[in-house]
N, C-alpha and C positions, 0 to 999 in steps of 0.2 A: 592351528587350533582345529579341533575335528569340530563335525556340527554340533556331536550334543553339544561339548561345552561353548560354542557361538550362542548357542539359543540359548542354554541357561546365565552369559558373561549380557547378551540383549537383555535377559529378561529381569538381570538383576540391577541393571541400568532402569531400565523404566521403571523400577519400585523404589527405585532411589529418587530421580526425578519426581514420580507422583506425591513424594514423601515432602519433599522439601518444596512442592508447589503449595502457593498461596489458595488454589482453586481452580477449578476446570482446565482442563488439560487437553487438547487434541492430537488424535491420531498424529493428521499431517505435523504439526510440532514434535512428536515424540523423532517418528521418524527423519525427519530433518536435524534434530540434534545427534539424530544415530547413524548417519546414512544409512538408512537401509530400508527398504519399501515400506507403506501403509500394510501393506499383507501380513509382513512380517512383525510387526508390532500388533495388530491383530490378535496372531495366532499367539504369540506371547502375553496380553492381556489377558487372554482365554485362557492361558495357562495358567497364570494369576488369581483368577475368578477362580479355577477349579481350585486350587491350591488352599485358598483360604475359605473356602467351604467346606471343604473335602477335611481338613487337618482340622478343625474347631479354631481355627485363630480370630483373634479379636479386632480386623479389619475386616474390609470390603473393599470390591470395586465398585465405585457409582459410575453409571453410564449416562449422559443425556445427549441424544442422535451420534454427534463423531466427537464427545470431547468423555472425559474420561476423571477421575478423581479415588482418589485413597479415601476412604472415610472409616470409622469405626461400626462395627456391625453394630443393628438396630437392639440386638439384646445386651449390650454391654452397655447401653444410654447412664442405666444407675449408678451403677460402678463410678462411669465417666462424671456425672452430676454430683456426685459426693466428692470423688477425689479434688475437682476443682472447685466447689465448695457453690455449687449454681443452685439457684431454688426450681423444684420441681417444674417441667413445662408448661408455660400455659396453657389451660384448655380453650375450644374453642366454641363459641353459641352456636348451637343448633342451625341458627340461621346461616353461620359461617361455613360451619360444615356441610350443608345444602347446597352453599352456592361454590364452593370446593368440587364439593362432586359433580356438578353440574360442568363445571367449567372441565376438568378432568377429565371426563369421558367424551363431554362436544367439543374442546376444543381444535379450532380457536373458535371463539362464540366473543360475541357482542354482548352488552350491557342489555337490550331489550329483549335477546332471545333469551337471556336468564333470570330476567322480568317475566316472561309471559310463561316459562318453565317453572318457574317460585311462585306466581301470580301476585306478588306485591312486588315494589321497589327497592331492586339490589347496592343501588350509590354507594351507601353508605359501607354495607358489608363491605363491597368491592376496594373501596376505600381501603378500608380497616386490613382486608386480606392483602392488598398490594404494599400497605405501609409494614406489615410483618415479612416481606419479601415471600409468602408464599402463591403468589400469582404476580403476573407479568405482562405485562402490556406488548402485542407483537405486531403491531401494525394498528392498519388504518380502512377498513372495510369501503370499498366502490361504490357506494349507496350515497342516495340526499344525507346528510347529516355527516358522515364519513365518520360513524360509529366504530371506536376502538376495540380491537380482539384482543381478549385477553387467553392465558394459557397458562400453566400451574408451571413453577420454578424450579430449577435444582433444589431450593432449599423443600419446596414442599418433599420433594423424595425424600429428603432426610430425612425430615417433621415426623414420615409416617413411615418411614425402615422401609422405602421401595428404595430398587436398585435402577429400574426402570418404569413408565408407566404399562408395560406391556402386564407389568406381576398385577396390577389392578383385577378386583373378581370379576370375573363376566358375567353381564347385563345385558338379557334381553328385551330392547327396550321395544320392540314390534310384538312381543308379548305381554309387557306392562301398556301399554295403550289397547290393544284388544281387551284388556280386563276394565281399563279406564272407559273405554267405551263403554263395554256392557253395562260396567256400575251404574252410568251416564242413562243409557236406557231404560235401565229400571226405576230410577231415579222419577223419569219422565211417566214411564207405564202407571207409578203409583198418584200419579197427580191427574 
């Protein structure tokens, strides 16, 4: 067998796999079912990724660090909600979505550093965000209290048609606190 057809006989093996997985998928798994390197399943994901961008087709690949998953692309959600006959997504409280994003960009963050970022008490949101699976408990922070880090889930990439958190928009957030300050100042100059 010459290489093209190696790479595209690998690449059609891992679309088959990822298809018939229940969820998260990793590299070293792929490859261990395939013998053949983490590299090499790599570059063949990549080729996957490009492929189903590139063509308009109605998957994706999801990424989260080294595990991997099929999923349907974020613009085909309707389609997919009708045919399976599901009620529109729920939305989420303003407050949910603050401590989303919050959690999102710091994480992994603690319960009080997303109290003192929100300036009220997050519990209950946290709560409520955790029991929707779209945040995730990732340990145990080395402090008195030994405060849990939380960190937004595979599922939240779905929730919101990210493939990775890297697609998140960029926020300057040493630029929102020099404005916070000043407002702060002025604040203080008119009193």
């Amino acid at each position: 067998m010459d290489k093209e057809n190696k790479e595209q006989d690998i690449q059609a093996k891992i679309e088959v796999m990822l298809f018939v997985s229940s969820g998260m998928v990793s590299v070293y798994q792929l490859s261990k079912a395939l013998d053949v390197t983490e590299s090499e399943v790599e570059s063949q994901l990549s080729a996957l990724e490009t492929h189903y961008k590139t063509y308009g087709h109605g998957l994706r690949l999801m990424r989260v660090k080294t595990k991997v998953q099929l999923t349907t692309a974020p613009e085909m959600s309707e389609v997919v909600e009708t045919f399976l006959g599901l009620e529109s997504t729920s939305t989420l409280s303003q407050a949910a979505l603050e401590t989303l994003a919050i959690v999102a960009y710091k994480q992994p963050v603690t319960r009080p550093e997303v109290d003192v970022i929100r300036g009220v008490n997050s519990d209950s949101v946290l709560r409520t965000l955790l029991s929707k699976g779209l945040l995730e408990e990732l340990g145990r922070a080395e402090t008195p209290g030994r405060p849990i880090f939380y960190g937004t889930s595979p599922e939240f990439l779905q929730y919101f048609g990210l493939e990775t958190l890297d697609e998140l928009p960029f926020i300057d957030f040493e630029a929102l606190e020099e404005i916070q300050n000043s407002n702060e100042t002025k604040e203080v100059l008119k009193t």
